[in-house]
C-alpha positions as CSV (number, residue, x, y, z in Angstrom):
1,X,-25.5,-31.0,-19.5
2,X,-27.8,-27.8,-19.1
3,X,-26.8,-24.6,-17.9
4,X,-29.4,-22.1,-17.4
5,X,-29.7,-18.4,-15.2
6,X,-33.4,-17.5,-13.7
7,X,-33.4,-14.2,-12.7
8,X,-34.5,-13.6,-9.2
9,X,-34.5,-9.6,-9.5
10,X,-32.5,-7.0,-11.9
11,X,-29.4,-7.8,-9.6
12,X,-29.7,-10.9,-8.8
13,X,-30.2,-14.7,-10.2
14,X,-30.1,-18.4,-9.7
15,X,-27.7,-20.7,-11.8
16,X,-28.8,-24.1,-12.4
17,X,-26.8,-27.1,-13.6
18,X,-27.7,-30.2,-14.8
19,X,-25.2,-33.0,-15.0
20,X,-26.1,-36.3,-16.4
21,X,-24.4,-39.3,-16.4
22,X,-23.3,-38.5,-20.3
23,X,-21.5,-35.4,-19.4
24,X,-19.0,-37.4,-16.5
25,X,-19.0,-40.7,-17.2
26,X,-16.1,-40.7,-19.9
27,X,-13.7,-38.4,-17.4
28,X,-14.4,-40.7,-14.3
29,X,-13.2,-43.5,-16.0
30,X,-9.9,-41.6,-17.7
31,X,-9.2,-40.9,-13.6
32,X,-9.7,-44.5,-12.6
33,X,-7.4,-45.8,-15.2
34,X,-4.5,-43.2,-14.7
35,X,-5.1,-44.3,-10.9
36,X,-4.8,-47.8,-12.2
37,X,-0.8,-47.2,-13.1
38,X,-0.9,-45.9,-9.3
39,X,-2.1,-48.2,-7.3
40,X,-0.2,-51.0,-5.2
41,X,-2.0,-53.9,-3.6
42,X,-0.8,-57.3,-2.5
43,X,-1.0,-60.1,-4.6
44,X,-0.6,-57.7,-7.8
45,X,1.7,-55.7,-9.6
46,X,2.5,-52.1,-9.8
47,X,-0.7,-50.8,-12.8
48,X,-2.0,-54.5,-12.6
49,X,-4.9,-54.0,-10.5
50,X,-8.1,-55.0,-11.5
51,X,-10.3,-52.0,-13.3
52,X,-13.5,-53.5,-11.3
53,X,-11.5,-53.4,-7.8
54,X,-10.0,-50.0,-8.4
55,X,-13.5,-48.6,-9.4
56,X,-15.0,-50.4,-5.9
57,X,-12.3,-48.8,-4.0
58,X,-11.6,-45.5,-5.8
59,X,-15.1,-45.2,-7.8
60,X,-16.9,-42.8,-5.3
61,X,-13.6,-40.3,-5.1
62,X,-13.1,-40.0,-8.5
63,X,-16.6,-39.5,-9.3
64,X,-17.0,-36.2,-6.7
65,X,-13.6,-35.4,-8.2
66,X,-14.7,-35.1,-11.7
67,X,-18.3,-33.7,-10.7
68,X,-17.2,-30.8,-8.5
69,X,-13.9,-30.0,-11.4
70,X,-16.6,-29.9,-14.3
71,X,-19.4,-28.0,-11.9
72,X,-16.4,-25.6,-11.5
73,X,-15.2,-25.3,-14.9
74,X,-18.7,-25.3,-16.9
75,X,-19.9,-22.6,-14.0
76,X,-17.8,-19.9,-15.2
77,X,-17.2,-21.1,-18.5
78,X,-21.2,-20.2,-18.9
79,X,-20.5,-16.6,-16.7
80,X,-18.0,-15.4,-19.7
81,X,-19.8,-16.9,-22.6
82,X,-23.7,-15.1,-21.6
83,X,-21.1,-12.1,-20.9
84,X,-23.2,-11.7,-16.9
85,X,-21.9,-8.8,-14.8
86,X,-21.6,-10.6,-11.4
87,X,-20.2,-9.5,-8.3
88,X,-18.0,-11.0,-6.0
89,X,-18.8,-15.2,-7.1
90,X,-21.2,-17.8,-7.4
91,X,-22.2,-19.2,-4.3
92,X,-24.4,-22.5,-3.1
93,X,-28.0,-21.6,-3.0
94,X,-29.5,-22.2,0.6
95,X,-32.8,-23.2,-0.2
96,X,-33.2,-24.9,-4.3
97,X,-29.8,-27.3,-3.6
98,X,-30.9,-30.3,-3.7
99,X,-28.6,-32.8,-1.4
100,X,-26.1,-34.9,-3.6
101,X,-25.4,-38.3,-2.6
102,X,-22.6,-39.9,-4.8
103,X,-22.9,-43.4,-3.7
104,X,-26.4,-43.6,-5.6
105,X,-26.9,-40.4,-7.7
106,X,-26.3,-40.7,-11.4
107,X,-27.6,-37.3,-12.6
108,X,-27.0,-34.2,-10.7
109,X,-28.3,-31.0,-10.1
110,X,-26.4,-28.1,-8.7
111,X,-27.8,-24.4,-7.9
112,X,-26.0,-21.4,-7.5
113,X,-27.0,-17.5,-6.1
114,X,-25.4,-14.5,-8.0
115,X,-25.3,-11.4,-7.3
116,X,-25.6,-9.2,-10.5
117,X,-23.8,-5.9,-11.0
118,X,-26.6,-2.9,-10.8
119,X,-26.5,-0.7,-14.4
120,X,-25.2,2.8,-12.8
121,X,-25.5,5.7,-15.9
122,X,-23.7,8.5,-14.4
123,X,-24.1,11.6,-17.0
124,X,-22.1,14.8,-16.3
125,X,-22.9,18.3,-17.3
126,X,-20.8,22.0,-16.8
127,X,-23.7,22.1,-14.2
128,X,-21.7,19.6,-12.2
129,X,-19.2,21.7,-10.5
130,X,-15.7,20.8,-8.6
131,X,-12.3,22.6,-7.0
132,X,-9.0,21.6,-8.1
133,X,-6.0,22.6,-5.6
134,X,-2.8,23.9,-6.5
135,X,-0.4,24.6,-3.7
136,X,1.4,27.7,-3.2
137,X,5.3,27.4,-3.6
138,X,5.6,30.7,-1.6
139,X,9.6,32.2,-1.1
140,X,8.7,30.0,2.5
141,X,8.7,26.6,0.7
142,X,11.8,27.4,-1.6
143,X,13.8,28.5,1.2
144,X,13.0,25.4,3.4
145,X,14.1,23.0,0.6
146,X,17.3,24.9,0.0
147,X,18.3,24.9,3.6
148,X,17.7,21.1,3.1
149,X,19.5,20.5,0.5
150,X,22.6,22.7,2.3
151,X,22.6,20.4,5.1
152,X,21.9,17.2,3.1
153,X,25.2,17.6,1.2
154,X,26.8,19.4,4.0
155,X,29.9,18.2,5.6
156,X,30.9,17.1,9.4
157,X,34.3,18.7,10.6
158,X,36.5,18.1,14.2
159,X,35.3,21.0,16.9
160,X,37.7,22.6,19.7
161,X,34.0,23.2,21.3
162,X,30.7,22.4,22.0
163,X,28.0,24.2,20.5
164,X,24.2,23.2,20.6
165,X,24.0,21.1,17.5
166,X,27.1,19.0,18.1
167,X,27.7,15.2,17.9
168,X,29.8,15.1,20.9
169,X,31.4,11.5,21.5
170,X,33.2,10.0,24.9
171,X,33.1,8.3,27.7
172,X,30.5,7.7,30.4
173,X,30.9,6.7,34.0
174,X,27.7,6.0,36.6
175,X,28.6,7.7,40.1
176,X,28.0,6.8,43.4
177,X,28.6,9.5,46.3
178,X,31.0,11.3,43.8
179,X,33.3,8.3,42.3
180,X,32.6,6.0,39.9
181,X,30.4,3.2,41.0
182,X,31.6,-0.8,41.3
183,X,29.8,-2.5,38.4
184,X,28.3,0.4,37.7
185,X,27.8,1.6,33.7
186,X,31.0,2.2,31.5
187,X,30.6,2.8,28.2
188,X,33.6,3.8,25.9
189,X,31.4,4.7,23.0
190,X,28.5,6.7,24.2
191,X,27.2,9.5,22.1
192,X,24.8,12.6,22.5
193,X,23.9,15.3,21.1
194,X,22.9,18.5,23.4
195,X,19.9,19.8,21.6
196,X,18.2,16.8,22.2
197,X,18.3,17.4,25.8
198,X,15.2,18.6,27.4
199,X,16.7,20.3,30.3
200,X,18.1,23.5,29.5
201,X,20.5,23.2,33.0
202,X,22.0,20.2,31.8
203,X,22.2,20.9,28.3
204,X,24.6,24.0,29.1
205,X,26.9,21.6,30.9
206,X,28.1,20.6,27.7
207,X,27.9,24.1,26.1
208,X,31.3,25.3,25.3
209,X,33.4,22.5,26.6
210,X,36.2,21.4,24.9
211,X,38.0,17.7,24.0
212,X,39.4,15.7,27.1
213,X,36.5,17.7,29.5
214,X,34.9,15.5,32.3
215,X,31.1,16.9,32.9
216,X,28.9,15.3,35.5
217,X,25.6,15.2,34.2
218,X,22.0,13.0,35.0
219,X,20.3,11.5,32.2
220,X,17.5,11.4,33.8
221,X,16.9,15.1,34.1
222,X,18.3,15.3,31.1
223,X,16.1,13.2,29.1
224,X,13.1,13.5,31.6
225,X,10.2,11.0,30.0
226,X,12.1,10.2,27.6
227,X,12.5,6.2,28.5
228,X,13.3,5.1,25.3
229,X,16.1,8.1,24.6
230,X,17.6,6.8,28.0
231,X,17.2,3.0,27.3
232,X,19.5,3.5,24.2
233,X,22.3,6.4,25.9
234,X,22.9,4.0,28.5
235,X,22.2,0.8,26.4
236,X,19.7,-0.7,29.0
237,X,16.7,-2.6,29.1
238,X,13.8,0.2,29.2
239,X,12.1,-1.3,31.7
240,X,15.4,0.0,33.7
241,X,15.2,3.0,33.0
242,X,12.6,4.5,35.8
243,X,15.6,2.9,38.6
244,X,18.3,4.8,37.2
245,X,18.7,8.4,37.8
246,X,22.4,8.7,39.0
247,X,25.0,11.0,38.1
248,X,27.4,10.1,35.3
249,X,30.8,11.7,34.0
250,X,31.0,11.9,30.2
251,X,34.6,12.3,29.0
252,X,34.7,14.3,25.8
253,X,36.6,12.4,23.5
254,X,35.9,14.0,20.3
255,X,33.2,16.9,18.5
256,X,32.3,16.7,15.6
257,X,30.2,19.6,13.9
258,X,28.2,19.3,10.7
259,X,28.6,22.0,8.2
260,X,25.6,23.1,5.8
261,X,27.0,23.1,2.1
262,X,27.7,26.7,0.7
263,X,25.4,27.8,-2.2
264,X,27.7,27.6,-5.0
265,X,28.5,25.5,-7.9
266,X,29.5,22.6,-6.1
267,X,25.9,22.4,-4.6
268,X,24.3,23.1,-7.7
269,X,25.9,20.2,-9.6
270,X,25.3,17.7,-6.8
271,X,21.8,18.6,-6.8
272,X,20.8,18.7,-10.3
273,X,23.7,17.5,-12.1
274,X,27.1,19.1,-14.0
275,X,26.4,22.0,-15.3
276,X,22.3,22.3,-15.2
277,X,22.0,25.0,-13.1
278,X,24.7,28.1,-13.5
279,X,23.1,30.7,-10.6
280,X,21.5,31.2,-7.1
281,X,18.5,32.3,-9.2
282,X,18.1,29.8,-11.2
283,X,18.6,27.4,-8.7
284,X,15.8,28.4,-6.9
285,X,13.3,28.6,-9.8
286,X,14.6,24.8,-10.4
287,X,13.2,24.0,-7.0
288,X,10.2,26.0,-7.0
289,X,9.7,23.5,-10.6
290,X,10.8,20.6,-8.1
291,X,8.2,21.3,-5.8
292,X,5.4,22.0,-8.1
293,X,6.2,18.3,-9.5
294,X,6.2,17.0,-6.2
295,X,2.6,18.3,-4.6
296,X,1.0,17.6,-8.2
297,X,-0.1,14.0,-7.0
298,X,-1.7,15.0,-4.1
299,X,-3.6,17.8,-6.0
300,X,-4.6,14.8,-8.3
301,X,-5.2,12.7,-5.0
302,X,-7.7,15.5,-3.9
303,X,-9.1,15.6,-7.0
304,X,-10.0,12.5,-7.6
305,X,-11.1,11.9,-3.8
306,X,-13.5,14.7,-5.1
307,X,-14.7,12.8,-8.0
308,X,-15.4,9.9,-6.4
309,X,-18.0,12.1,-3.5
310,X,-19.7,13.5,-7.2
311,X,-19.9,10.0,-9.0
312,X,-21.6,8.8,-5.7
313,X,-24.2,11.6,-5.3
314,X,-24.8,11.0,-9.1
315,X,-25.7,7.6,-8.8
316,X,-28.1,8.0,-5.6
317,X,-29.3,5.1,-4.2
318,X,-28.0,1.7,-6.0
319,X,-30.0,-1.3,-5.3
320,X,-27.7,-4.6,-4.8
321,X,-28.0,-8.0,-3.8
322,X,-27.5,-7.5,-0.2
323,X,-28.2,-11.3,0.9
324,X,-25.7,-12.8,-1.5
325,X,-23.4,-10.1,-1.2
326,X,-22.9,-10.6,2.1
327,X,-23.1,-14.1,2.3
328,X,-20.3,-14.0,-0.2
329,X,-17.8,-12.1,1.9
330,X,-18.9,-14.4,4.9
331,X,-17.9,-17.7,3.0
332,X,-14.5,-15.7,1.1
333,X,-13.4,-15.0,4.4
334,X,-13.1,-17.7,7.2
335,X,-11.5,-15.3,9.5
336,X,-14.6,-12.9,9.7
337,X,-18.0,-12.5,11.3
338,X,-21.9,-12.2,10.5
339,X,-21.5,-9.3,12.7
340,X,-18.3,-8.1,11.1
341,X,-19.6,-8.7,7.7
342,X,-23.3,-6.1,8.6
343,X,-20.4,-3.5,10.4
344,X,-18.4,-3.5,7.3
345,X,-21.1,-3.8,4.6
346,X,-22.2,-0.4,4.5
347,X,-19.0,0.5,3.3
348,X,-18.3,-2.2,0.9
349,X,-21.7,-0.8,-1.3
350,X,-20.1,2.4,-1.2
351,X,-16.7,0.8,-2.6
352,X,-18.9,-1.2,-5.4
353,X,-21.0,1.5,-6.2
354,X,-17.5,4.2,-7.0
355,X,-16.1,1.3,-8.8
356,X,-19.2,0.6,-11.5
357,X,-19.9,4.1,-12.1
358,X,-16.1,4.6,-12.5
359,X,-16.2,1.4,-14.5
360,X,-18.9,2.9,-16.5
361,X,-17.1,6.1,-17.9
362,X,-14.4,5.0,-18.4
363,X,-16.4,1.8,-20.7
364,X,-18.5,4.1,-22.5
365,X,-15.7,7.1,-23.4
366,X,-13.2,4.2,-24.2
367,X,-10.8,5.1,-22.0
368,X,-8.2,3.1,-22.5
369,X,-4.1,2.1,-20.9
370,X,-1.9,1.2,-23.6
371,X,1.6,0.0,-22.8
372,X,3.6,3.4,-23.1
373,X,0.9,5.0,-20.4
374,X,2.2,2.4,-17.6
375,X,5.6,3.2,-19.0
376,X,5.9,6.7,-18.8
377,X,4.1,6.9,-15.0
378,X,6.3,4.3,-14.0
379,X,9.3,6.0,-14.9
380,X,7.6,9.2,-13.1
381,X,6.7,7.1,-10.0
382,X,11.0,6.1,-10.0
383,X,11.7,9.7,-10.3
384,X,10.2,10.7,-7.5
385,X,11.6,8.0,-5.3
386,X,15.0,9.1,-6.3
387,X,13.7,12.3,-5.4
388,X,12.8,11.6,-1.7
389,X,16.6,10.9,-1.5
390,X,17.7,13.9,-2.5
391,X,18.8,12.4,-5.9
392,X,17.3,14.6,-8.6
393,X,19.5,14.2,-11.9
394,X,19.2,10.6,-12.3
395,X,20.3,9.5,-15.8
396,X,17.4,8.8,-17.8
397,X,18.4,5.3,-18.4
398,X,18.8,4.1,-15.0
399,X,14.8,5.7,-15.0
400,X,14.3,3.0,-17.7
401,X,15.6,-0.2,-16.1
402,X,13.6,0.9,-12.4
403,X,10.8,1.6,-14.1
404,X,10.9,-2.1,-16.2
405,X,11.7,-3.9,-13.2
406,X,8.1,-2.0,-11.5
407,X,6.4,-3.3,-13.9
408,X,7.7,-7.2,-13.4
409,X,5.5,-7.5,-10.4
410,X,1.8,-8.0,-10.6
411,X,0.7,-6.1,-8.0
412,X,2.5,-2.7,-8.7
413,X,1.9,-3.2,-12.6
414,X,-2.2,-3.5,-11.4
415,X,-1.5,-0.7,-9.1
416,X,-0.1,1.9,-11.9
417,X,-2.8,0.7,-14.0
418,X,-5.3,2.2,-11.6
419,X,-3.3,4.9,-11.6
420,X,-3.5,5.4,-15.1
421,X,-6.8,5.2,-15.4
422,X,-7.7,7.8,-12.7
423,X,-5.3,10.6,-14.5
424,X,-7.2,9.6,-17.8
425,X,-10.7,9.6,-16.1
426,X,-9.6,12.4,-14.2
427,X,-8.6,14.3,-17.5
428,X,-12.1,13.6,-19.1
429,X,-13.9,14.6,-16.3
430,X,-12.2,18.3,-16.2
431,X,-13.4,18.7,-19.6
432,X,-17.4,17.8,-19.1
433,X,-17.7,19.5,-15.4
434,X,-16.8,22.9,-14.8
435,X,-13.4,23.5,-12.5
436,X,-12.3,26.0,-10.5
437,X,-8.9,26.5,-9.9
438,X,-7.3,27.4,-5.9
439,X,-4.4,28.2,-5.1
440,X,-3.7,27.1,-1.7
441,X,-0.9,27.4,1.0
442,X,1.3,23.8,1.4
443,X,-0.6,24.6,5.3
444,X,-4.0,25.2,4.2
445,X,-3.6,22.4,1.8
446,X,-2.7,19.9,4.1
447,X,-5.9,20.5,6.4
448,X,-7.9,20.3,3.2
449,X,-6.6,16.7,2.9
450,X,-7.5,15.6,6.8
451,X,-11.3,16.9,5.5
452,X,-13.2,14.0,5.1
């Protein structure tokens, strides 16, 4: 068998292969005997067919079988031994393939386009200039989390009244000309809450009533436009909803008023856990920390966004091999288009040419994720989930067992490996360029982040 690459351009070559009868002739007949043991036919038994019938019948199978698995195998077994930088995969040449006929061939040539990776060298000076955001936490951001953290380990008590913010539970009753309507809606369960009323007029119906009250009320002024708010009051098919704007009584059956938690001890241990925080004061400082912790990936998300726009400019224009390229994702993908393909192209060089000069750096400054990196930032990424729940003093072994079990699945192991090696690049890169810090607002920030 011979293998050999003829280079087309810098980025992209042919692959030829050579198969004679040598190479396959050994494997075909391996196949045909283990079919042998296989095969039934009348007037033999079970493995005691003929070798000469089974190669007239099965011959031809086996033989593209064996071809097409060592083509396959030998194919990229050549890629990683001549170390070649290829993009995307191998793919039949159009115009060199010769056409294979296994009824009469006995030696077979195969040809194959690839698409070679461009060399990108990306060199970085203080010259090269970029911002890092930090955001703000302002007096603003502290006192919005506290307030959340009152109400999210608040408590919900029995009313004598209805205020605005009330979960006020009962009974409705559709009307007709004053009285309640034959087969018209009862519901023994129904629940609503006042502020979510958009019609002040309605919403002051319920303002201030008390347990056993009968209000006549319309949902549909009360909940103008809101079909779907309606739909689920009344439990009715949406499509219902634009028909039905009767009166209803609701019977006030019970109120029930949430509470926000006091500041005190009691809040403080629920929060962070027995004991960590003794004071208002440090309280607060422990979730202007919590904060800090919490916009520090999106600072990194910004700054790496940025280094990617640099790494571009620095490599300019980066010469691939369009052809094959696209033919490539045209033939990966059965679901797509020629036209599709051209759309989307322009794009996909831009996602190649990030990754190589990305690849690149991090190659040549041996930048490297050992097993303790993934570790560690998967035990930060299950900190911060606990943290969107409001669950901030997680024991640290609990930390240890989510973050093992992140790590069990392939795609979120590859996905914290990325990670990794962006906060390593990233790390590097802050020491070659020159960085200047801004402190932003959490507002100002987040329009920085719609910038495209």
């Amino acid at each position: 068998m011979n293998v050999s690459l003829k280079n087309n351009d810098a980025v992209s070559g042919m692959i030829k292969m050579e198969i004679e009868k040598s190479d396959y002739a050994a494997l075909v007949d391996k196949n045909l005997h283990k079919l042998r043991q296989k095969v039934n036919m009348p007037g033999f038994r079970k493995g005691m067919v003929p070798f000469s019938i089974v190669k007239k019948l099965y011959g031809k199978h086996a033989l593209a079988e064996e071809v097409n698995k060592l083509v396959s195998e030998k194919l990229f077994s050549y890629i990683r031994e001549q170390d070649l930088k290829i993009l995307g995969e191998p793919i039949p040449n159009e115009t060199e393939q010769k056409m294979i006929d296994f009824d009469t061939d006995e030696s077979f040539e195969f040809c194959f386009d690839v698409a070679v990776s461009p060399d990108i060298d990306i060199k970085l000076t203080k010259k090269d200039k970029l911002d890092y955001y930090q955001v703000k936490v302002d007096d603003e951001l502290i006192e919005k989390q506290v307030d959340s953290y009152c109400k999210n380990y608040g408590s919900y008590d029995k009313a004598d009244k209805v205020e605005e913010e009330d979960l006020v539970k009962g009974i409705i009753a559709e009307l007709e000309d004053g009285e309640p309507k034959a087969g018209g809606i009862l519901l023994e369960d129904a629940v609503l809450m006042p502020s979510y009323m958009k019609s002040k007029t309605e919403q002051k119906k319920f303002i201030g009533a008390q347990p056993d009250s009968k209000i006549v009320f319309n949902p549909h002024k009360a909940y103008k436009g809101a079909e779907a708010e309606i739909a689920s009051f009344l439990k009715i098919d949406k499509d219902k909803v634009k028909d039905m704007k009767s009166d209803f009584t609701f019977e006030i059956k019970e109120i029930t008023r949430h509470t926000p938690a006091e500041l005190n001890q009691e809040l403080y241990d629920r929060v962070f856990g027995p004991d960590v925080v003794k004071d208002e004061a440090t309280f607060r400082e422990k979730i202007k920390g919590y904060l800090a912790e919490q916009f520090a990936p999106e600072s990194d998300y910004k700054f790496i966004r940025d280094v990617r726009a640099l790494l571009l400019k620095k490599a300019g224009d980066v010469a691939f091999a369009d052809d094959i390229l696209k033919r490539w994702l045209l033939i990966s993908n059965d679901k797509t288009t020629k036209e599709q393909v051209d759309s989307d192209y322009p794009k996909v060089v831009e996602d190649l040419t990030y990754h190589l000069a990305k690849e690149k750096l991090v190659k040549d400054n041996d930048i490297k994720v050992e097993r303790e990196d993934l570790q560690a930032l998967a035990k930060r990424v299950a900190q911060a989930q606990f943290a969107q729940y409001g669950m901030l003093s997680v024991p640290d072994d609990v930390l240890e067992n989510y973050a093992k079990d992140m790590l069990k699945k392939q795609e979120t192991a590859n996905n914290l490996v990325d990670r990794v090696i962006d906060e390593k690049l990233s790390a590097w890169i802050k020491d070659k360029v020159t960085i200047t810090e801004k402190e932003v607002t959490a507002e100002e920030f987040g329009k920085i982040l719609e910038e495209k």
